[in-house]
N, C-alpha and C positions, 0 to 999 in steps of 0.2 A: 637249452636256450635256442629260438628258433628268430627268424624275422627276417628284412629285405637285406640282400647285401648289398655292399657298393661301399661307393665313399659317403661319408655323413659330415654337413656342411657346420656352420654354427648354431646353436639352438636358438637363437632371437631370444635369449636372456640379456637383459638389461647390464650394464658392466656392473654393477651393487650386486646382482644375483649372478655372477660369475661365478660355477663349480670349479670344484677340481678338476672335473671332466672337461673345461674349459680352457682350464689353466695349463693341461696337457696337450691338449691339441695347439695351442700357443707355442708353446715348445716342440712338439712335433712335426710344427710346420715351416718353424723357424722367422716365425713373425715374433716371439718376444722371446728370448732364450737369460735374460738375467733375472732378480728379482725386482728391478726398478724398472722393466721393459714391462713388467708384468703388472707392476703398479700400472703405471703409465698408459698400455692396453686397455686394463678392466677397469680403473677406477676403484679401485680395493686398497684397505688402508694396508702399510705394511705390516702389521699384526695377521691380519687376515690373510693375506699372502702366504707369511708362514706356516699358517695351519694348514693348510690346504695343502700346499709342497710336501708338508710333513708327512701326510697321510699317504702320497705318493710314495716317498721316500722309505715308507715302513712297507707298502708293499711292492717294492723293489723295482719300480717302474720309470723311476727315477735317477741321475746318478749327478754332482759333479764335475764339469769341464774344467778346462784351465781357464785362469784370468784374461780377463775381455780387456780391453784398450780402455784407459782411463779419460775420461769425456772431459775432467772438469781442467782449464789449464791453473787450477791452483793443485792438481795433482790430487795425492790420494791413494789407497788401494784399491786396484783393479776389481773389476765384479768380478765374481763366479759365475761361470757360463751352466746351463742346465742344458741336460742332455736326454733323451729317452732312452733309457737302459733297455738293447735290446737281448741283452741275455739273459732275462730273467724269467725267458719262456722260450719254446718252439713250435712251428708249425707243420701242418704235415699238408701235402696237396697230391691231387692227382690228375690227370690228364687221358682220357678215354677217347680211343678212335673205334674204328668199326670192328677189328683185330687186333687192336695194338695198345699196349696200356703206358704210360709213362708215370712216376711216383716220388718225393721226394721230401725231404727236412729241409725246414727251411730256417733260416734264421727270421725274427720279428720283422727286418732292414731287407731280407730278400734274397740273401746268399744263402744259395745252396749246399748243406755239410753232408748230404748222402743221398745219392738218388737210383734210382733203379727201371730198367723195362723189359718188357717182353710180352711174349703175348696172352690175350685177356680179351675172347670173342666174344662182343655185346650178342648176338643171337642165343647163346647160352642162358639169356636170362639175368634179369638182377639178382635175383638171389644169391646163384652161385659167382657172377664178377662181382658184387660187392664183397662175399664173403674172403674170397682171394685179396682184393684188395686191403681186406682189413690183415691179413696177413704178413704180406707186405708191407704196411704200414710197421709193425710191429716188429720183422727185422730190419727195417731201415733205420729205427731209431738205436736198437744195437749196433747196429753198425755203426752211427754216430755218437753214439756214445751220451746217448740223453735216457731219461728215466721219462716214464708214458706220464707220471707227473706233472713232467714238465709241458707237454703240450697244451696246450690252452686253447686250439679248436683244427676244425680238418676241411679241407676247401676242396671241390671235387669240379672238372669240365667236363663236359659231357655235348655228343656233338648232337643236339637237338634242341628243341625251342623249349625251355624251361618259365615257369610260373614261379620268379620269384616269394612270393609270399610263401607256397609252399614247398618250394622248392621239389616240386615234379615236372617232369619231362610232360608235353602236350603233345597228344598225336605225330609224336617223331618217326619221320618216315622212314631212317635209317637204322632205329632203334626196335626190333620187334619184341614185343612183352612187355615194354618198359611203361608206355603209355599210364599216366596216375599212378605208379608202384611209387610207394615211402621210401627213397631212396636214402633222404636225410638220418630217417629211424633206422633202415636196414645196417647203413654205414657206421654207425655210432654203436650198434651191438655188436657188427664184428670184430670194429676196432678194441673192445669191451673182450670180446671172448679170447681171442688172443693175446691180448696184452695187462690184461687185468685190470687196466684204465677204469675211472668212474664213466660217466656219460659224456660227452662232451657238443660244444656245436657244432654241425656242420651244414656250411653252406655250400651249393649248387648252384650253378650259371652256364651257360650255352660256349660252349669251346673258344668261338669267335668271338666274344663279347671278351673274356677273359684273356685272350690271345693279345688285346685291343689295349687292354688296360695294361696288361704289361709292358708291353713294347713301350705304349707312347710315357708313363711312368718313369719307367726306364731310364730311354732315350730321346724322348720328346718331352717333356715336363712342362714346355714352355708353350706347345701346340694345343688353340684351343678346339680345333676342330679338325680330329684324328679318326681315319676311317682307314681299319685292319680289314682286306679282304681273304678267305681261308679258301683254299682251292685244291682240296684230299679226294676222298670219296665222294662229297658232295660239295658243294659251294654255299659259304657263310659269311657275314660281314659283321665285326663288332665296329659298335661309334662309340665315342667318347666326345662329350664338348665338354669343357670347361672342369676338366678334372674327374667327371664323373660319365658311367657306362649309362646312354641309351637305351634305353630298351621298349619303348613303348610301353601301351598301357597293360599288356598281358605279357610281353617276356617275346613277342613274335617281331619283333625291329632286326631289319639285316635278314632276312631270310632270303637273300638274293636268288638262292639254286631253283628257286620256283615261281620265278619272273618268266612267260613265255615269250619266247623269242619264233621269230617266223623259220629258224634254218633248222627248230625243232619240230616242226608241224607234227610229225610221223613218228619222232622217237615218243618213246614208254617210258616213265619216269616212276623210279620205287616208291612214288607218291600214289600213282596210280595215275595222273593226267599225263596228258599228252602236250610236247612243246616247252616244258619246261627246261631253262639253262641248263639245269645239272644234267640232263638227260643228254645234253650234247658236247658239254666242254667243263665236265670236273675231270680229276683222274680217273674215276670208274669208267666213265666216256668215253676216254682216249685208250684206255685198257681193252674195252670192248673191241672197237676199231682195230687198234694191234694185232687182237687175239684173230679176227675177222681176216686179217692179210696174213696171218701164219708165225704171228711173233708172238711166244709166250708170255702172257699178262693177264692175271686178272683181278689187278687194284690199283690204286694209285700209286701206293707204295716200289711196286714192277715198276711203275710208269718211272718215277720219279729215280731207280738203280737205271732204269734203259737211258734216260736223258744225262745221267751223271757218267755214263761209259759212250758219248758222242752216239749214239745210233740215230743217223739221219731222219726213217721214217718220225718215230718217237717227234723228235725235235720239230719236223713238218706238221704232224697230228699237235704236240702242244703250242704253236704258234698259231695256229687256227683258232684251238681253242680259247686261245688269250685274244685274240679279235673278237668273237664272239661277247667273253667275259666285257671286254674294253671298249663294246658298243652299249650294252647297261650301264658299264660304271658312266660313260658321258651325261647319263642322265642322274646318275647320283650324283657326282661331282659337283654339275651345274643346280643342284636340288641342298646342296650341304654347303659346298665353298670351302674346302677340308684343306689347310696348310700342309698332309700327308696323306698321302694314299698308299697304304702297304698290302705287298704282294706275300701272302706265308702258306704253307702249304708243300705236298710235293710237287708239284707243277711251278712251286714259285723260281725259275731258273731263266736265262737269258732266251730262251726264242718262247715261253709264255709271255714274259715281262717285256717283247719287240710286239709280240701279237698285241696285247693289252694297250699300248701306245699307240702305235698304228689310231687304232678304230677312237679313241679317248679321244686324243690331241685333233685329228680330222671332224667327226663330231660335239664334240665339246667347244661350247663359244671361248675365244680366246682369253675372256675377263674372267672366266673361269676358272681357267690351267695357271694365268699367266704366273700365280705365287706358290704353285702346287708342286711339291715333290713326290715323285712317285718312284717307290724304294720297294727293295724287300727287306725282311724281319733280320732284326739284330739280333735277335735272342734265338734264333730256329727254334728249335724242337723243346726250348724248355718256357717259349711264350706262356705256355697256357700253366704251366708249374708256377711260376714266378706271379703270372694273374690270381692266380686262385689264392696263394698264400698272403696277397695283396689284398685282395677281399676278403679276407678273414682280420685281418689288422685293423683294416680300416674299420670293418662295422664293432669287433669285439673294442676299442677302444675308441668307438664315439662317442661323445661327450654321457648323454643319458647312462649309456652303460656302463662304461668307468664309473659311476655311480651307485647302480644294480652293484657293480665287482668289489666294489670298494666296501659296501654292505656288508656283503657276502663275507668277505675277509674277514670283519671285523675293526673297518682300520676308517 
């Protein structure tokens, strides 16, 4: 099962042709949770209501709440509240940096029951890190205590500009090999060879984008215009408006690291141009610089231990480089209108996030900032975990496909 991920809005079905798939996302979104709410939404007579919950309820996707408050003041019994039963599946995600892998189980709602990292160097090729990854995959769900049955699909970030539809990486500059490799098919047969699993879906999306959808999910739910800036080895930005990840029309949206700036003229960018942000103020950046005055570094990862242990220079090189970062973001800011602007990343720490301000709030028109919070990540290091397994819910249970699954079952 392959297709776009994200969130999937309402089908523009008429309330007479309300599916199941319908009648779930009603529930799941917590716009109609009884059966008379659900009347009432769709326009379905209650006969028809019950068949429909029915079919949910045989394939376990459904559960009983407790009684709702009684509306009528001639009293009566309470509704039954309908809930989405999220254990009657699990998810598996993962999160790829340049070196660095993060992996975990997820519940359907987003809590984490086992997770794992260590290292997992993309220059090795897809082949061999996806194949490790399916590995992991497969003692992680031991370790939680779930059957490969149980999983219902695998959500993967990855730090490059991804093509939704087919979920490959596009000339990623930090990525060497990867460029068009079937990631979705490699990752579905390793998960397959070690764990015995049938085939399953997996979806692919860009680190930042998923980093984006977490967070604001999360902790912003109510922020229509959320802009996640990543600032590791390279520099990325996921948007989200109105519940759903930006991406433009090819998956290349937020590629901030290779916006030129004039204080790059001269730097060399792994892209191959010259003058590109990342080239001057990611981690890799501020590493190089480090390494360049006699202070061991060379990733962002260093960067980001040298800032956490006070080291003056470190903290002078990432305040710079968040001036840098926070002369771009003025033009995004004033280009988007973002009720949040988040800092995530190893650089995300207090003299990047002074640099970033600095240069934002002085160039940026003040009708711009004036309703803008600018924060770092709630979730750290499991943003992109938490995103990926979010994008797997959402598309495998939007309305058409709960339909496709519902088939499928038999039910």
């Amino acid at each position: 099962m392959t297709g776009r991920p994200g969130r999937t809005g309402r089908t523009g079905r008429t309330p007479s042709q309300a599916s199941a798939g319908d009648l779930l996302e009603l529930v799941r979104s917590g716009r109609a949770t009884t059966r008379g709410a659900l009347q009432h939404a769709t326009g379905l007579s209650r006969a028809t209501v019950g068949q429909r919950l029915d079919r949910l309820f045989r394939a376990g996707w459904l559960r009983e709440g407790a009684g709702g408050p009684v509306d009528s003041p001639l009293g009566g019994r309470p509704s039954i509240t309908l809930e989405f039963d999220d254990a009657h599946a699990v998810v598996l995600s993962a999160d790829l940096d340049t070196r660095h892998a993060r992996a975990a189980v997820l519940t359907l709602t987003g809590e984490i029951l086992a997770e794992h990292s260590g290292v997992l160097v993309l220059e090795d090729g897809p082949d061999a890190v996806l194949g490790e990854l399916g590995r992991w995959f497969a003692e992680l769900l031991e370790k939680a205590g779930h059957r490969a049955d149980e999983v219902c699909g695998l959500g993967l970030a990855v730090p490059g500009p991804v093509d939704t539809d087919t979920g490959r990486v596009v000339q990623p500059p930090i990525m060497p090999g990867w460029d068009g490799y079937d990631i979705r098919g490699r990752l579905a047969r390793a998960f397959t060879e070690h764990s015995g699993a049938a085939p399953l879906p997996v979806l692919v999306d860009n680190d930042a984008n998923l980093m984006a959808y977490g967070e604001q999910r999360t902790a912003y739910p109510d922020c229509s215009a959320f802009v996640l800036v990543k600032v590791s080895t390279g520099i990325g930005a996921g948007v989200v408006v109105d519940g759903s990840v930006y991406r433009g029309i090819d998956g290349g949206a937020g590629d901030l690291g290779h916006i030129r700036v004039p204080a790059g003229a001269d730097a060399l960018c792994r892209c191959g141009s010259y003058g590109c942000l990342a080239a001057v103020a990611s981690g890799g950046a501020v590493a190089r610089r480090l390494a360049e005055a006699g202070v061991p570094a060379a990733s962002g990862s260093d960067v980001r231990d040298l800032l956490a242990s006070g080291h003056p220079e470190a903290a002078a090189l990432a305040r710079d480089a968040g001036r840098q970062v926070g002369d771009v973001l003025a033009t995004v800011v004033t280009l988007l209108n973002p009720g949040v602007l988040m800092i995530a990343g190893d650089l995300a720490g207090t003299p990047f996030l002074t640099g970033v301000r600095e240069l934002l709030y002085q160039r940026a028109l003040p009708r711009s900032t004036a309703h803008l919070d600018v924060v770092t990540s709630r979730l750290g290091e499991r943003a992109g975990l938490v995103g990926a397994g979010a994008m797997v819910v959402e598309y495998l249970y939007a309305p058409e496909r709960v339909e496709e699954r519902l088939a499928a079952l038999g039910v």
